[in-house]
FIZALUM-64681 format. One line per field, with one value per residue: residue number from 1; residue in one letter; x, y, z of N, C-alpha, C in turn. Coordinates in Angstrom, 3 decimals. Layout:
<kefis>
volum: NUM,...
sese: a,...
neast: X,...
nnorth: Y,...
nup: Z,...
caeast: X,...
canorth: Y,...
caup: Z,...
ceast: X,...
cnorth: Y,...
cup: Z,...
</kefis>
This chain:
<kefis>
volum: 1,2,3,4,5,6,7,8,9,10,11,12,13,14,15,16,17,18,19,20,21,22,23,24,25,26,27,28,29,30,31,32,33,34,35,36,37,38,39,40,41,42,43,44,45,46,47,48,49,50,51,52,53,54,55,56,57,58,59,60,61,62,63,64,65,66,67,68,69,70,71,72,73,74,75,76,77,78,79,80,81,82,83,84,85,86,87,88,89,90,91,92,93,94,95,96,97,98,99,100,101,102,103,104,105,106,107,108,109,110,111,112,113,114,115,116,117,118,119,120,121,122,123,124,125,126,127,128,129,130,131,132,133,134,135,136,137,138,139,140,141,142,143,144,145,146,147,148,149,150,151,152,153,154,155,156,157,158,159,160,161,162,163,164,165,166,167,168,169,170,171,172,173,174,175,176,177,178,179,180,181,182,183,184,185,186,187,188,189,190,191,192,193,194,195,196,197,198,199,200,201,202,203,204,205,206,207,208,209,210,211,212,213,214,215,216,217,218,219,220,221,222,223,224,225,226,227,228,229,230,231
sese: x,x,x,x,x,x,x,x,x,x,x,x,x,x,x,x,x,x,x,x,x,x,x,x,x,x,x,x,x,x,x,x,x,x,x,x,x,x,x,x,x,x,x,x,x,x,x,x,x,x,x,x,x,x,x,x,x,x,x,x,x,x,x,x,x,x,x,x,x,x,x,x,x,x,x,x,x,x,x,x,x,x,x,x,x,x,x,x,x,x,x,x,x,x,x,x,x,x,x,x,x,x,x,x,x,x,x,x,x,x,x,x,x,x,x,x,x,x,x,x,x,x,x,x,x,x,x,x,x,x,x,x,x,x,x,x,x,x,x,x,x,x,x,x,x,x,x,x,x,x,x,x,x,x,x,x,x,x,x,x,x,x,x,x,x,x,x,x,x,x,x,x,x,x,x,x,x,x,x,x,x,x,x,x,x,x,x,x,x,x,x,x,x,x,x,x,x,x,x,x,x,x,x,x,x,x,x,x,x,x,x,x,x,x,x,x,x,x,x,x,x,x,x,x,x,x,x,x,x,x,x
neast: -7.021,-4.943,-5.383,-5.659,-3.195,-2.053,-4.183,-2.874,-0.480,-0.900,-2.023,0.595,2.222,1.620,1.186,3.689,5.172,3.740,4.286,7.208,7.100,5.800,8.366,10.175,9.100,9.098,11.830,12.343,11.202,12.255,14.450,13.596,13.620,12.693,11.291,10.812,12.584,11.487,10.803,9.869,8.916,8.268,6.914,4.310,3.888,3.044,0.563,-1.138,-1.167,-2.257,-4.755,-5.777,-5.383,-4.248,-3.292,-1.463,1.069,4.605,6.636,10.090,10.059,11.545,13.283,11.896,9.382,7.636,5.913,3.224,-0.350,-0.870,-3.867,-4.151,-2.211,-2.267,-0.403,1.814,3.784,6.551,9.078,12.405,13.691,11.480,10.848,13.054,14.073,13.490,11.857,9.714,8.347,8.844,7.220,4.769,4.160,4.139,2.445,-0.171,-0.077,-0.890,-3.235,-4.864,-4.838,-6.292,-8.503,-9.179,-9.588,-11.707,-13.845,-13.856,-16.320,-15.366,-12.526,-13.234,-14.543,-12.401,-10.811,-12.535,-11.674,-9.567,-8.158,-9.795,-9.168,-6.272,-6.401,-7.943,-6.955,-4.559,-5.153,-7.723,-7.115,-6.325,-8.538,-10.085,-8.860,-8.468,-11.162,-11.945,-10.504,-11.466,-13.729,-15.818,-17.648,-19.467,-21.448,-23.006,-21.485,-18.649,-16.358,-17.575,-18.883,-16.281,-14.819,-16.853,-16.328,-13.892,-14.161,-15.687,-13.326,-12.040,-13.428,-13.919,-11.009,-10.980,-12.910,-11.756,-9.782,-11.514,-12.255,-10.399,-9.535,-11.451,-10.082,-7.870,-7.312,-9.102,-7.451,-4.798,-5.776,-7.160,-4.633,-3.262,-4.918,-4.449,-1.889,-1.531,-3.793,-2.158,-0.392,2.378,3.779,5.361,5.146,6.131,6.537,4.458,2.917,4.904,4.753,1.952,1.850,3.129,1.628,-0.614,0.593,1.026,-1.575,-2.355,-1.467,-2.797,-5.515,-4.285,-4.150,-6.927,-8.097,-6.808,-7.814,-10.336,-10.611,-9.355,-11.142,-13.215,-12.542,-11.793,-14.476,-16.112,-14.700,-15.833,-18.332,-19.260,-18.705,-20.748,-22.587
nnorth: 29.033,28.375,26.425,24.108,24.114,23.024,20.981,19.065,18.618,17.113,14.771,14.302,13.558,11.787,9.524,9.344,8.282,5.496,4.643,4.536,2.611,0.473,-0.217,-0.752,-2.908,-4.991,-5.150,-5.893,-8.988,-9.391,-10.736,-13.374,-16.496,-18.691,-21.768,-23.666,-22.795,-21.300,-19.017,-15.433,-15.393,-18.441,-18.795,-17.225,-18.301,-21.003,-20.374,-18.998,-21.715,-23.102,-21.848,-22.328,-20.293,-19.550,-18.325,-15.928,-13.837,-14.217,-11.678,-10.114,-6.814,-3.564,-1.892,-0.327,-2.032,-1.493,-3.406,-5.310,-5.620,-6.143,-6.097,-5.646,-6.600,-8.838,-9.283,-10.661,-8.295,-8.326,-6.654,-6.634,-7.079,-8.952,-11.132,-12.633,-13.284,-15.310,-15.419,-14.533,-11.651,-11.581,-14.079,-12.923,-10.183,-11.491,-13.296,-11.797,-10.024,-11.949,-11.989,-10.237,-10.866,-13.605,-11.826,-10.993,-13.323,-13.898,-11.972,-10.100,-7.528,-5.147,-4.563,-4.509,-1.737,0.222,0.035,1.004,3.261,4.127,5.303,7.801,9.058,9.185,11.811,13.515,14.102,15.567,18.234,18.928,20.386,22.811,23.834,24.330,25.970,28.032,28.626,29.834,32.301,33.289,34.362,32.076,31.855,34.360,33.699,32.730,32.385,32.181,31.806,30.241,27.584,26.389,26.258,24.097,22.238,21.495,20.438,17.918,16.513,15.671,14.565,12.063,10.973,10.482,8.697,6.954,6.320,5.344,2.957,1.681,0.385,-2.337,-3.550,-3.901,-4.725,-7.807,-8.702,-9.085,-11.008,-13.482,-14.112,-14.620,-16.459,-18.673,-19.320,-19.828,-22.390,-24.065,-24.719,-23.467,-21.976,-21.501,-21.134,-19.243,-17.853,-17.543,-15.498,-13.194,-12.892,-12.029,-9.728,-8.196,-7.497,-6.418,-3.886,-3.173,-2.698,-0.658,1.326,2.251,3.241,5.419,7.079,7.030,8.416,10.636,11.431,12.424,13.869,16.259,16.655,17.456,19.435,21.696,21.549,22.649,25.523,25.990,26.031,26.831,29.573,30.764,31.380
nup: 11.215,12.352,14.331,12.636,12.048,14.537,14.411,12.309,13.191,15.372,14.604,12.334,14.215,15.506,13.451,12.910,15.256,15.434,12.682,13.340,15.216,13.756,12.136,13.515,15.135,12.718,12.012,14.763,13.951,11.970,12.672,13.933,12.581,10.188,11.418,8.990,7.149,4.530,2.516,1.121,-1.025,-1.352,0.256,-0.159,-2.844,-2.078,-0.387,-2.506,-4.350,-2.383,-2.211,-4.699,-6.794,-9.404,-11.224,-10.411,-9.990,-8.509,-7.852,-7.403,-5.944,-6.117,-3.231,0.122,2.448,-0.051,-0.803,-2.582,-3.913,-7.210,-8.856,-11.806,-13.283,-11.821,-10.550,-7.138,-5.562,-3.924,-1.603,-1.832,0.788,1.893,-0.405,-0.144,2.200,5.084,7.924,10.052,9.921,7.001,6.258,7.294,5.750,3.153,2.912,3.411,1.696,-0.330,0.584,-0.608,-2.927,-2.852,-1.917,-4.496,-5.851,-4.893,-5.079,-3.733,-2.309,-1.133,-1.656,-4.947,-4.468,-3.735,-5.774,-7.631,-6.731,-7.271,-9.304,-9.634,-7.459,-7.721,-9.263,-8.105,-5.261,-5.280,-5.703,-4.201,-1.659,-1.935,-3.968,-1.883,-0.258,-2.463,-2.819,-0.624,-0.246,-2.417,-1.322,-0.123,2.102,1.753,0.245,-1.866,-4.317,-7.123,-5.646,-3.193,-4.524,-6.059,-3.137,-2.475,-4.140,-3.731,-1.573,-2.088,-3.271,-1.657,-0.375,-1.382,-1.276,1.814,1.722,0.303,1.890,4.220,3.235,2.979,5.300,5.838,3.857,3.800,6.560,6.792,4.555,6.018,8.453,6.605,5.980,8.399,9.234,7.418,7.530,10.363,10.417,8.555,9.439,9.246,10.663,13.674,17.552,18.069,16.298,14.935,16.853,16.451,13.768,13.546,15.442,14.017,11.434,12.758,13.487,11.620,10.086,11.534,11.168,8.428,9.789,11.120,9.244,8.249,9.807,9.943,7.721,7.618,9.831,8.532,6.556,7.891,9.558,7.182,6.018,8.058,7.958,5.226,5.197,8.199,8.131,7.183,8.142
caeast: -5.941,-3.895,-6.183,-5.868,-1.877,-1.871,-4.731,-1.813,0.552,-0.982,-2.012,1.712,3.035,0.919,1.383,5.527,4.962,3.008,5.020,8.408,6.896,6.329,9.634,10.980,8.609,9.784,12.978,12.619,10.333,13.254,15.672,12.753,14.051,11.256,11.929,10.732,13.314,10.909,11.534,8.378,8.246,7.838,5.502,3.635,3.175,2.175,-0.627,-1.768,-1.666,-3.682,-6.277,-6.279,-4.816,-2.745,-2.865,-1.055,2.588,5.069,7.569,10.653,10.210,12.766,12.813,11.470,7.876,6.979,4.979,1.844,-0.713,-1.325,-5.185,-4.729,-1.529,-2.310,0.935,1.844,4.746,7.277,10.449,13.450,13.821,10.793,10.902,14.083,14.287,12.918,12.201,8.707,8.572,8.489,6.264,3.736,4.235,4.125,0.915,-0.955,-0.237,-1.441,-4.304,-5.450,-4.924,-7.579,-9.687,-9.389,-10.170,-13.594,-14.529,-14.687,-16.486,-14.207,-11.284,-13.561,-14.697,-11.532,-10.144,-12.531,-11.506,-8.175,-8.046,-10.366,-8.445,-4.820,-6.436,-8.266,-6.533,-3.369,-5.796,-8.682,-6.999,-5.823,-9.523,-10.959,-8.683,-8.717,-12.850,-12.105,-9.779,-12.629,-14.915,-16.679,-17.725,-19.824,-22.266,-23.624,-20.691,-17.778,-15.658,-18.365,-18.503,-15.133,-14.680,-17.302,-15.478,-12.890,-14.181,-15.897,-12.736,-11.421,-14.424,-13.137,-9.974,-11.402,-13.830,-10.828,-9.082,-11.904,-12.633,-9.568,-9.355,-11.438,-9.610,-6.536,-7.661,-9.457,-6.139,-4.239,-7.065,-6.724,-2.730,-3.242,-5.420,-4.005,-0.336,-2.200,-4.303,-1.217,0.665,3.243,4.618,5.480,4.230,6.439,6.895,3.045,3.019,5.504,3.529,0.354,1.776,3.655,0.264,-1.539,0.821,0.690,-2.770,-2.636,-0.739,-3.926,-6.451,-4.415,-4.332,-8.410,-8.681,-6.643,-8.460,-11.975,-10.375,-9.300,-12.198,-14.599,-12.042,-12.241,-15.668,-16.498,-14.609,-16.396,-20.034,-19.299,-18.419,-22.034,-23.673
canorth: 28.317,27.876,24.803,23.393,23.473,22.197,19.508,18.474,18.219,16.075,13.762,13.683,12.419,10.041,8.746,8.953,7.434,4.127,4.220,4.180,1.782,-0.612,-0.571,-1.524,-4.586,-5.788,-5.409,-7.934,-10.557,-9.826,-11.961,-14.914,-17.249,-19.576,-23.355,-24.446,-22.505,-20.973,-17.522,-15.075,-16.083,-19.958,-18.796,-16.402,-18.972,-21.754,-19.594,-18.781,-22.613,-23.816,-21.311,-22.455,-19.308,-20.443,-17.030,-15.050,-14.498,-13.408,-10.907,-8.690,-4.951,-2.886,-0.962,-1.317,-1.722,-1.506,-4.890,-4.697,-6.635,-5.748,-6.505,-5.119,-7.832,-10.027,-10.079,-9.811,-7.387,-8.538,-5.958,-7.168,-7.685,-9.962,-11.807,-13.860,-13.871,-16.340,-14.702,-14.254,-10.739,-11.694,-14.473,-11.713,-9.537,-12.685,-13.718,-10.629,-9.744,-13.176,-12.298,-9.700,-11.931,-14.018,-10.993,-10.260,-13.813,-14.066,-10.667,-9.448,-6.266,-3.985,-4.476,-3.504,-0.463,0.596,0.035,1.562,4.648,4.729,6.670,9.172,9.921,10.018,12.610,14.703,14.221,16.547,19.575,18.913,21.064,24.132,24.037,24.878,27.294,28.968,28.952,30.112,33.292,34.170,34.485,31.585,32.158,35.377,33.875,31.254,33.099,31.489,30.834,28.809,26.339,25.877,25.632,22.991,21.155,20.984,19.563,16.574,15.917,15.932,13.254,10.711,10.626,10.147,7.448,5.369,6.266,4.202,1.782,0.915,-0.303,-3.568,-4.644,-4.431,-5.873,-8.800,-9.291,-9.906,-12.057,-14.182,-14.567,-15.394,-18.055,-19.686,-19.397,-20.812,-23.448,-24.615,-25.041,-22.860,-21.057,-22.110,-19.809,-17.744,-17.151,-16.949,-14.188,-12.143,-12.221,-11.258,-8.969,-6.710,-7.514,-5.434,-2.534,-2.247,-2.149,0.973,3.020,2.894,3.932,6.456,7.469,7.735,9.444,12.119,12.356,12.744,15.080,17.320,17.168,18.018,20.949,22.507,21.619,23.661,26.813,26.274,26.259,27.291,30.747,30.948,31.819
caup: 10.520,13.717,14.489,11.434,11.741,15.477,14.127,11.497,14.122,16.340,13.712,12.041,15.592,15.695,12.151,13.183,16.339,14.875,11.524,14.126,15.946,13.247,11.543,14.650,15.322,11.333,12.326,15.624,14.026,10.966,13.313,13.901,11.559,9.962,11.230,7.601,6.285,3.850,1.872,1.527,-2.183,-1.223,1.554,-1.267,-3.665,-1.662,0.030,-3.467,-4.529,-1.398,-2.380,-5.948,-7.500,-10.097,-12.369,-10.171,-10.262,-7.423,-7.944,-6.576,-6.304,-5.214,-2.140,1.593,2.774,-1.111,-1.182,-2.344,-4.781,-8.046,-9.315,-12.937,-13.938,-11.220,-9.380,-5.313,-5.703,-2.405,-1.631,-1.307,2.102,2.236,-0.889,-0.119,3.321,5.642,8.762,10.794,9.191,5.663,5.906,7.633,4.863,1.347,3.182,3.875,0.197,-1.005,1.329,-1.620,-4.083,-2.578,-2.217,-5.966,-6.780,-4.422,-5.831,-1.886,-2.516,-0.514,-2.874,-6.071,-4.248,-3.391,-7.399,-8.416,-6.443,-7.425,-10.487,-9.474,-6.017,-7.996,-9.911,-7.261,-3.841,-5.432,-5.710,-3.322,-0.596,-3.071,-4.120,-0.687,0.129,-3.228,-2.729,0.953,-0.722,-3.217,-0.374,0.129,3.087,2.060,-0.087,-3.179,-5.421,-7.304,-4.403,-2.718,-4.997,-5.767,-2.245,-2.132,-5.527,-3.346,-0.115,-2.993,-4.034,-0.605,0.308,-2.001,-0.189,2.682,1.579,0.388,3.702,5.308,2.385,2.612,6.520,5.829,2.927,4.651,8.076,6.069,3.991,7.580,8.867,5.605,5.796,9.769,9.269,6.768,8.455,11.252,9.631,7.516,10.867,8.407,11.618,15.098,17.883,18.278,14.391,14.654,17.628,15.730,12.604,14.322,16.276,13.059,10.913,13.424,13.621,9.904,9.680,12.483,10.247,8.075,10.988,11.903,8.076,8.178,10.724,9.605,6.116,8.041,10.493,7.956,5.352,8.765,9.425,6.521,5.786,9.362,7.266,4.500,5.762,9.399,8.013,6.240,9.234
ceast: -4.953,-4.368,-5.823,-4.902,-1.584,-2.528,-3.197,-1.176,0.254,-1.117,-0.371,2.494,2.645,0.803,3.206,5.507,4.531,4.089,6.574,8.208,6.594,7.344,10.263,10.233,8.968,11.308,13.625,12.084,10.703,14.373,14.693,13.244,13.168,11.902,12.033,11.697,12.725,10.981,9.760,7.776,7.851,6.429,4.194,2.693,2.523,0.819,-1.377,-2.369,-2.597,-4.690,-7.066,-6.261,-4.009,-2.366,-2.515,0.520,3.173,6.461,8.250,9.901,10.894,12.442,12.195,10.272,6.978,5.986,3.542,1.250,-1.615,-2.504,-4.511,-3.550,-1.587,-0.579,1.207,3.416,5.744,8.669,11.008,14.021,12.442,10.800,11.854,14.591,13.384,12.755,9.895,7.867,8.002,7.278,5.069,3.076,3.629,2.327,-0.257,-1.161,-0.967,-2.777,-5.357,-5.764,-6.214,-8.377,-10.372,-10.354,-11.424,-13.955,-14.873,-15.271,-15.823,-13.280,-11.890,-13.855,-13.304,-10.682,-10.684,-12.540,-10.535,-8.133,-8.777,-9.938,-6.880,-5.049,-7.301,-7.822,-5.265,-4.369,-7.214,-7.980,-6.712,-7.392,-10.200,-10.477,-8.614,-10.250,-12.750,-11.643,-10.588,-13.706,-16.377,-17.927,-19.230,-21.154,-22.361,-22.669,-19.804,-17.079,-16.530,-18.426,-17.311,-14.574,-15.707,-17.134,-14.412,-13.157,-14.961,-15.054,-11.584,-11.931,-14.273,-12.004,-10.383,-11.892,-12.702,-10.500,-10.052,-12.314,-11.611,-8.944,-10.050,-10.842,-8.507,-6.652,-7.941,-8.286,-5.391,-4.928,-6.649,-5.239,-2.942,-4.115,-4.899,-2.718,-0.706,-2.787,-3.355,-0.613,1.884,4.543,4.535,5.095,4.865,6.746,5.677,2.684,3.485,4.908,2.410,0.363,2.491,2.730,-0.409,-1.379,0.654,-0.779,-3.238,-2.317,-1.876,-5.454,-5.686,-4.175,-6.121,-8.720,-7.952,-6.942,-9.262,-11.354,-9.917,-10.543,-13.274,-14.079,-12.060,-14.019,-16.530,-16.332,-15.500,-17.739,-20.478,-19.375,-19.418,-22.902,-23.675
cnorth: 27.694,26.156,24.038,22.767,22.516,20.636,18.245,17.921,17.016,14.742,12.966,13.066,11.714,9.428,8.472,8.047,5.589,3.662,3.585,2.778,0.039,-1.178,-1.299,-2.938,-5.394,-6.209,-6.608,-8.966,-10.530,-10.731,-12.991,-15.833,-18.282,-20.933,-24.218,-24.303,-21.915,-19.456,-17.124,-15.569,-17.016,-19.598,-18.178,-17.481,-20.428,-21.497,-19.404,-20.169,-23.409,-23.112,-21.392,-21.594,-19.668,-19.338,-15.784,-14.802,-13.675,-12.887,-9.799,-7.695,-4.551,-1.700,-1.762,-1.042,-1.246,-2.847,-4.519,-5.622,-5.974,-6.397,-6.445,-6.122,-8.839,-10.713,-9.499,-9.141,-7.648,-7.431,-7.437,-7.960,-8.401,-11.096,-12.745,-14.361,-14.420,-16.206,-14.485,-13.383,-10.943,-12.724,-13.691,-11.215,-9.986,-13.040,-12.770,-10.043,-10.851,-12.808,-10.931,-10.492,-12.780,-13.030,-11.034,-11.638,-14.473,-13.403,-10.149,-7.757,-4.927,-3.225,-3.929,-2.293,0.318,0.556,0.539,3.415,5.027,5.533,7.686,9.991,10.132,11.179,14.011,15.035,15.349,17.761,19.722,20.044,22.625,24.431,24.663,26.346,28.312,29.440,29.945,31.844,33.898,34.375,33.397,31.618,33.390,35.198,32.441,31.416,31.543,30.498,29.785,27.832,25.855,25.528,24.016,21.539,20.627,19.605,17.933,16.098,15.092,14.209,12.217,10.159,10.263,8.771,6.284,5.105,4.640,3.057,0.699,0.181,-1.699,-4.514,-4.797,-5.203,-7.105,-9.631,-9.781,-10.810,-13.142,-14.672,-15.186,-16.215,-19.137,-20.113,-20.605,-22.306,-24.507,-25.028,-24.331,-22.454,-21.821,-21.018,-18.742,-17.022,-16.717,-15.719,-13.530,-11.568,-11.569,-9.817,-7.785,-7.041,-6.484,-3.752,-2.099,-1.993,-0.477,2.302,3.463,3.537,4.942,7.802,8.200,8.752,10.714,12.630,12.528,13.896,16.256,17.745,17.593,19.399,21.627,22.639,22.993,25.461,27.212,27.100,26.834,28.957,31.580,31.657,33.197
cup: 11.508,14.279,13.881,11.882,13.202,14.998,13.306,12.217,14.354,15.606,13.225,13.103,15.432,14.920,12.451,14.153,15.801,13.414,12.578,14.492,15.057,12.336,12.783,15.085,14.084,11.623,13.659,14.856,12.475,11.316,13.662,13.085,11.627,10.224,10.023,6.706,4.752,3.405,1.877,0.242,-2.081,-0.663,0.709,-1.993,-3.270,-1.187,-1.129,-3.859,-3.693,-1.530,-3.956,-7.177,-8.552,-11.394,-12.089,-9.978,-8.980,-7.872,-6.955,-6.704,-5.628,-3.982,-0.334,1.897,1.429,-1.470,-1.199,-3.521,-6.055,-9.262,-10.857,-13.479,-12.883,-10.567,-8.149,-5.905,-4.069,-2.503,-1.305,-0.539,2.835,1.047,-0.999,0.976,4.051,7.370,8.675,9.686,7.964,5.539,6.506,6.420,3.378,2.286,3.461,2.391,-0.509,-0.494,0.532,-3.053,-3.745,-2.302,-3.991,-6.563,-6.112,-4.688,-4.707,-2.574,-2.096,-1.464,-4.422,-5.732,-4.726,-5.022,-7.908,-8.144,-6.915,-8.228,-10.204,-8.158,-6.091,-8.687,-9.057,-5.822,-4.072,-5.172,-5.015,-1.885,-1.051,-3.341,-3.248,-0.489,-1.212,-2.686,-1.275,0.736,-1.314,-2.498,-0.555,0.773,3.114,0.949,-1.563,-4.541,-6.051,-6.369,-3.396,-3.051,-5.829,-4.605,-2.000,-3.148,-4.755,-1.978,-0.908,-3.353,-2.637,0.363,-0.071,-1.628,1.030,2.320,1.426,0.925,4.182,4.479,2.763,4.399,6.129,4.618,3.350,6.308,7.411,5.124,5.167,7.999,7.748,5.836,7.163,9.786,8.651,7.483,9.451,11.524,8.897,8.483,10.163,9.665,12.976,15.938,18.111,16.952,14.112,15.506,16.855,14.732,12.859,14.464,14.665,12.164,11.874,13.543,12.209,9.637,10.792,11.604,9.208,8.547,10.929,10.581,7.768,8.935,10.547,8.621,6.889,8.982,9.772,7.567,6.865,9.141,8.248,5.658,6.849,8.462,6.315,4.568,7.197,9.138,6.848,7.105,9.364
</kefis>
């Protein structure tokens, strides 16, 4: 168990570390100021209309680093502090979200995977770790009993988290990719409005690497308990 909690550790640094690290790059390439003078909503919905989108809508949401794109009413969801300001930053952010929106409406396969995990990983990722170690408590470990396969209910429920973990790296890389071309392509940004964007597009997609890798490093640690302690 001592493993486990050091494994945790090292992981949560390194999810603080990268998360730190890209609040603070939002926050420089939040003083860029766009030469077009363009907000992230403008930047949003033009990106949508050059791709021919025209049934998706762009809206506030409150809060910070809440932006995100919602398949099931078809709207990019922008906080606050990207939907009205005009700043490197936000257009990063309105275009990277738009850059689902065009997933949703090529049907990229990634993005249906990944939807159609959702409901079944808000409903088993709460009790996928309670499962193991209950199974681990009833003596897994000692034979084909109860606790075995509740421990091994758990480490299935455990694997679906995971899976989205890594499902969900190329739909978010591919959403950045998408927003930086077009940015690019559009001549939208100048270069150093286009560096900046690049460069806090990249750290946000780290924070979900370093997200997979700590679902697979768990579910292989307690998988090890599970079945390691069969022998």
């Amino acid at each position: 168990m001592l493993g486990y909690y050091i494994l945790l550790g090292a992981i949560a640094l390194v999810s603080w570390l990268v998360s730190n690290q890209l609040k603070q790059k939002f926050h420089k390439y939040s003083q860029v100021h766009l030469r077009n003078g363009m907000s992230g909503r403008e930047i949003a919905e033009k990106m949508l209309a050059d791709n021919g989108i025209r049934d998706v809508q762009v809206i506030s949401t409150p809060g910070q680093l809440t932006d995100h794109y919602n398949p099931k009413n078809k709207t990019v969801n922008l906080s606050e502090s990207v939907y009205s300001q005009r700043n490197a930053a936000a257009a990063a952010v309105a275009a990277h979200e738009c850059g689902h929106a065009v997933q949703h409406a090529q049907a990229y396969s990634a993005l249906g995977m990944r939807s159609a995990l959702v409901p079944i990983v808000s409903v088993t990722s709460g009790m996928s770790q309670w499962l193991v170690i209950g199974g681990l408590v009833l003596g897994a470990g000692a034979g084909m009993g109860l606790g075995y396969w509740i421990a091994v209910a758990g480490l299935a429920f455990m694997g679906f988290a995971t899976l989205f973990s890594f499902i969900t790296l190329p739909v978010e890389y591919d959403a950045s990719n998408r927003a930086l071309a077009w940015l690019k392509n559009k001549n939208m940004l100048s270069q150093e409005e286009y560096a900046g964007a690049e460069d806090a597009l990249k750290w946000a997609a780290r924070t979900y690497l370093v997200a997979a890798i700590g679902a697979l490093a768990s579910l292989l640690y307690w998988a090890f308990q599970v079945f390691g302690r069969r022998d």
